[in-house]
SEFI-393139 format. One record per atom (N, C-alpha, C): residue number from 1; residue in one letter; x, y, z. Coordinates in Angstrom, 2 decimals. Layout:
<rs>
+------+------+---------+---------+---------+
| resi | resn |      px |      py |      pz |
+------+------+---------+---------+---------+
|  NUM |    A |       X |       Y |       Z |
...
+------+------+---------+---------+---------+
</rs>
This chain:
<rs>
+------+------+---------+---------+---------+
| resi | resn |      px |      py |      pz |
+------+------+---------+---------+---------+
|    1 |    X |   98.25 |  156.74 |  216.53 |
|    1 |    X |   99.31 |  156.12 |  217.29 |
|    1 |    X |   99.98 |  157.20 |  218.13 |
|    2 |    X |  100.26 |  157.26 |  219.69 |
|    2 |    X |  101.03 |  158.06 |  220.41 |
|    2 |    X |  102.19 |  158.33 |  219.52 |
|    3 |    X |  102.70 |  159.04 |  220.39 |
|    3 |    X |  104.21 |  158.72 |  220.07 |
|    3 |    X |  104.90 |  158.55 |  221.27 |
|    4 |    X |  104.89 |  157.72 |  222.35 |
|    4 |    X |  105.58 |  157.30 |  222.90 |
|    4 |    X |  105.81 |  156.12 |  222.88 |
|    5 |    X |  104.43 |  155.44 |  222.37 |
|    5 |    X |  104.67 |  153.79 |  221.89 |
|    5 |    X |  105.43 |  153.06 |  220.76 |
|    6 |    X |  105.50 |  154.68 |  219.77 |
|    6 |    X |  105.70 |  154.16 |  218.80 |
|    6 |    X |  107.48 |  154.26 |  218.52 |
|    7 |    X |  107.87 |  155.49 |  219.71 |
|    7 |    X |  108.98 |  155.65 |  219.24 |
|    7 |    X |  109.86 |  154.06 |  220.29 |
|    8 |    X |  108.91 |  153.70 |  221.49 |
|    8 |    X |  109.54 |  152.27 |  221.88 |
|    8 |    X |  109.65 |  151.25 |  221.10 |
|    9 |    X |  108.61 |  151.28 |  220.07 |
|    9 |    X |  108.56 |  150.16 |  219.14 |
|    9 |    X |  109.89 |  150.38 |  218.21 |
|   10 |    X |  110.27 |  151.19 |  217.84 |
|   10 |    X |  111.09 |  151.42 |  216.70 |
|   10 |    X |  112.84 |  151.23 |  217.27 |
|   11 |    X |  112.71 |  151.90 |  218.84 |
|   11 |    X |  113.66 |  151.29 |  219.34 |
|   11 |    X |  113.79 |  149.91 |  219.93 |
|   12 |    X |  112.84 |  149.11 |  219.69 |
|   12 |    X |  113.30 |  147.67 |  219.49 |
|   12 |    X |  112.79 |  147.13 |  218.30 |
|   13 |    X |  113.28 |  148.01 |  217.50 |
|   13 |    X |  113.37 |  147.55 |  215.89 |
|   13 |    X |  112.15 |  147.30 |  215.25 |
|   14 |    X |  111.37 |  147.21 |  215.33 |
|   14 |    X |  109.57 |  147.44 |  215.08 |
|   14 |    X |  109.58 |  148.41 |  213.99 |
|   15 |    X |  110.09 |  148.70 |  213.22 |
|   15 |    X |  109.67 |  149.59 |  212.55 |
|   15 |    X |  108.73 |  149.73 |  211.47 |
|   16 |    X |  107.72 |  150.32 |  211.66 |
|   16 |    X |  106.31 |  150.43 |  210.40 |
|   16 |    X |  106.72 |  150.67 |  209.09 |
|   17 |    X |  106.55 |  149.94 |  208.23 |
|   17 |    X |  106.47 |  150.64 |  206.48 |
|   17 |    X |  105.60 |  151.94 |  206.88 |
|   18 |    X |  106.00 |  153.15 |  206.47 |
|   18 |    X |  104.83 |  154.44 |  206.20 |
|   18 |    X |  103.92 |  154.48 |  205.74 |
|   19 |    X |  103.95 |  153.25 |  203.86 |
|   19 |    X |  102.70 |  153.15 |  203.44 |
|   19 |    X |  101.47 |  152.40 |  203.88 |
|   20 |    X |  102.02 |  151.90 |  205.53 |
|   20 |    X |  100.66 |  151.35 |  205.82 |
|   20 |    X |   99.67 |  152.66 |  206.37 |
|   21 |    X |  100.29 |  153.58 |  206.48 |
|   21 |    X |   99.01 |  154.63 |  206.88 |
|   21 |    X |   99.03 |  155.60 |  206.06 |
|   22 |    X |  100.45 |  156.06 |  205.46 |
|   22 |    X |  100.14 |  156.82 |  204.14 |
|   22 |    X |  100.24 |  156.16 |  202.69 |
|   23 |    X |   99.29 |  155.70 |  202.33 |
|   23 |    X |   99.01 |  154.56 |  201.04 |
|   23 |    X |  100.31 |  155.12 |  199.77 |
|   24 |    X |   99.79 |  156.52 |  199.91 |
|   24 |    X |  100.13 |  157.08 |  198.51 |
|   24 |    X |  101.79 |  158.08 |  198.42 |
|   25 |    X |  102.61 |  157.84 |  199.56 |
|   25 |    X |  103.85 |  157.40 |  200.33 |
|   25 |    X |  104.42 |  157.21 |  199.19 |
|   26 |    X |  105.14 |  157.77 |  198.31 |
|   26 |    X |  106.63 |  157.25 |  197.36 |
|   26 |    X |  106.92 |  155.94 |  197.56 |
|   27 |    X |  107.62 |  154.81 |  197.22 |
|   27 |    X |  108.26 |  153.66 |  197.41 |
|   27 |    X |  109.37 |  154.21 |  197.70 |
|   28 |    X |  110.04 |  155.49 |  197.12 |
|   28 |    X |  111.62 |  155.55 |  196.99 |
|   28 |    X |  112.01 |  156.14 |  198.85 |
|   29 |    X |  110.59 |  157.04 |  199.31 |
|   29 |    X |  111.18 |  157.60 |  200.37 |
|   29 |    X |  110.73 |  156.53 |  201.31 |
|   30 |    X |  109.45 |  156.09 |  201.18 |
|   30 |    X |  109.61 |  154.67 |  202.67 |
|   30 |    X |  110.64 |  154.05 |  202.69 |
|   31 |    X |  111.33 |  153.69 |  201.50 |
|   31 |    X |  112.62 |  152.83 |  201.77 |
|   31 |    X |  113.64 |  153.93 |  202.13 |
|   32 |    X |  113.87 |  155.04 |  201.92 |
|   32 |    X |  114.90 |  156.12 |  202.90 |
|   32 |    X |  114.38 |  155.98 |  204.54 |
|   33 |    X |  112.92 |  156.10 |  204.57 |
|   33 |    X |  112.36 |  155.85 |  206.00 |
|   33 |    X |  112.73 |  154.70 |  206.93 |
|   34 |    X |  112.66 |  153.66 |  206.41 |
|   34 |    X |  113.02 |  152.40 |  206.71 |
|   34 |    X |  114.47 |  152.16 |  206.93 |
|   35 |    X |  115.53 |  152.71 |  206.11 |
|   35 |    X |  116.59 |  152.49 |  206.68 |
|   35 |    X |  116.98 |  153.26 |  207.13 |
|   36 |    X |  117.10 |  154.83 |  207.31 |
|   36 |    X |  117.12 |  155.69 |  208.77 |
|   36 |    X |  116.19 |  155.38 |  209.65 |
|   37 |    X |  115.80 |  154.52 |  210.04 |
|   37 |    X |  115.34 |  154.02 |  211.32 |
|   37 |    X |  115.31 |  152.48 |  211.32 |
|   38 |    X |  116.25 |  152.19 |  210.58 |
|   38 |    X |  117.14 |  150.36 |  210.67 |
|   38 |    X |  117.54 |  150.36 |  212.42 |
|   39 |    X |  117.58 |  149.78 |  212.96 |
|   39 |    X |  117.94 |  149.41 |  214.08 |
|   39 |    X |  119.64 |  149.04 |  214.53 |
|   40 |    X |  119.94 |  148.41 |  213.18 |
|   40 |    X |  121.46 |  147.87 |  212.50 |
|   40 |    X |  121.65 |  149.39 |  212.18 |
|   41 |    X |  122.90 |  149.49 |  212.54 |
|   41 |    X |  123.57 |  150.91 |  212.34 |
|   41 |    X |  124.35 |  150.63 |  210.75 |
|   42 |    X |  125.19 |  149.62 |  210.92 |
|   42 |    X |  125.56 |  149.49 |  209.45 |
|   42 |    X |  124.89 |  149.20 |  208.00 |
|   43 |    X |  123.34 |  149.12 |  208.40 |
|   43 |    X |  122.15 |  148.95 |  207.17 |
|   43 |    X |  121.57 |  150.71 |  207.05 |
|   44 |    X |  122.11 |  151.58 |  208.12 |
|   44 |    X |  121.49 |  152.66 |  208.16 |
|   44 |    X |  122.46 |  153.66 |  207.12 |
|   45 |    X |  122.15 |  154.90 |  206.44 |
|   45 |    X |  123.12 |  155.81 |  206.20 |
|   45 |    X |  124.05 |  155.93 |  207.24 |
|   46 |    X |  125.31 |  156.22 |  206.28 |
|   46 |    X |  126.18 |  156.62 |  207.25 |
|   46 |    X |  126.48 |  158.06 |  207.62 |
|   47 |    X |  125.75 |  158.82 |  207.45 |
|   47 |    X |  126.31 |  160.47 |  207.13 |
|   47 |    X |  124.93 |  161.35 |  207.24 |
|   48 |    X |  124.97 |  162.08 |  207.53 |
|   48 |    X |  123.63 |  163.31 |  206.86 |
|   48 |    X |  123.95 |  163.40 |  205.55 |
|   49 |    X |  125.23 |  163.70 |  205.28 |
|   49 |    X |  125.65 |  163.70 |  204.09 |
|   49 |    X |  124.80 |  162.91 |  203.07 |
|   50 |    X |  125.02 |  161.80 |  203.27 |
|   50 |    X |  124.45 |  160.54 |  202.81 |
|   50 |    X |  122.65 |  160.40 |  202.79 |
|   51 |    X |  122.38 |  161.29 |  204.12 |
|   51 |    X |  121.18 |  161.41 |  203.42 |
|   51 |    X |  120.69 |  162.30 |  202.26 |
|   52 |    X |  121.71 |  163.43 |  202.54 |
|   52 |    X |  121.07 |  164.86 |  201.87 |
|   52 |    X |  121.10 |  164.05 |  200.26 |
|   53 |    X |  122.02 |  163.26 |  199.87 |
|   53 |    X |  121.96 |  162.73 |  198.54 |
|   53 |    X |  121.45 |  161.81 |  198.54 |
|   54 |    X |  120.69 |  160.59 |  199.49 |
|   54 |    X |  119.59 |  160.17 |  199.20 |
|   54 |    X |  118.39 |  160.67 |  198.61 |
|   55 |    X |  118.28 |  162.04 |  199.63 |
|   55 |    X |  117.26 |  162.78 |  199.35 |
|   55 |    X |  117.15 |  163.47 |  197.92 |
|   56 |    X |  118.07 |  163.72 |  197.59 |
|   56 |    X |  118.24 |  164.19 |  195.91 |
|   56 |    X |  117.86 |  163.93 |  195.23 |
|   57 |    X |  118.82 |  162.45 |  195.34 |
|   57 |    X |  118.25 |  161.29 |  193.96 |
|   57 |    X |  117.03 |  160.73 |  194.19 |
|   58 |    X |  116.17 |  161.34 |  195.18 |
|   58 |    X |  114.71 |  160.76 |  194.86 |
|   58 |    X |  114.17 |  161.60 |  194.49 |
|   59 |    X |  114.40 |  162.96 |  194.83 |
|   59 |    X |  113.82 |  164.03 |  194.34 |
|   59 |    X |  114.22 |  164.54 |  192.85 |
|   60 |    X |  114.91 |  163.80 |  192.77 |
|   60 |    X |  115.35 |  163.80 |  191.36 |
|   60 |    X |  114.26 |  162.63 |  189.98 |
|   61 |    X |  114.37 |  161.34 |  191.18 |
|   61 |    X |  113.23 |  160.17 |  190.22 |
|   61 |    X |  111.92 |  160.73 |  189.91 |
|   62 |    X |  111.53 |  161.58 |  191.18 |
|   62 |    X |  110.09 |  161.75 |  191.52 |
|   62 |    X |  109.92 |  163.25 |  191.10 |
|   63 |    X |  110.60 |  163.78 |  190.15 |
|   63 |    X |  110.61 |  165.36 |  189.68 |
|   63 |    X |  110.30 |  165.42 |  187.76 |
+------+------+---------+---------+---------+
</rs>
């Protein structure tokens, strides 16, 4: 996939699950993937902050 198509798709909300091309993709981080790139700002993190402790507590499930 380019990436110019893909980043149009995503800006009109199109956004791919990851595990359709990376199978073996965490569940915990496609769903971090999926909602940093929600289209809805209020379904998205609100913070880096907010991600950096997303990112934790998965790295925390998956450790």
């Amino acid at each position: 996939m380019a990436l110019a198509p893909a980043l149009r798709r995503i800006a009109a909300g199109e956004v791919p699950d990851v595990r359709r091309v990376r199978l073996n993709c965490p569940a915990p981080v496609a769903e971090l993937l999926l909602r940093g790139l929600n289209p809805n700002p209020r379904r998205r993190l609100s913070s880096a902050r907010a991600v950096r402790e997303a990112i934790g507590n998965i790295l925390a499930v998956l450790s």
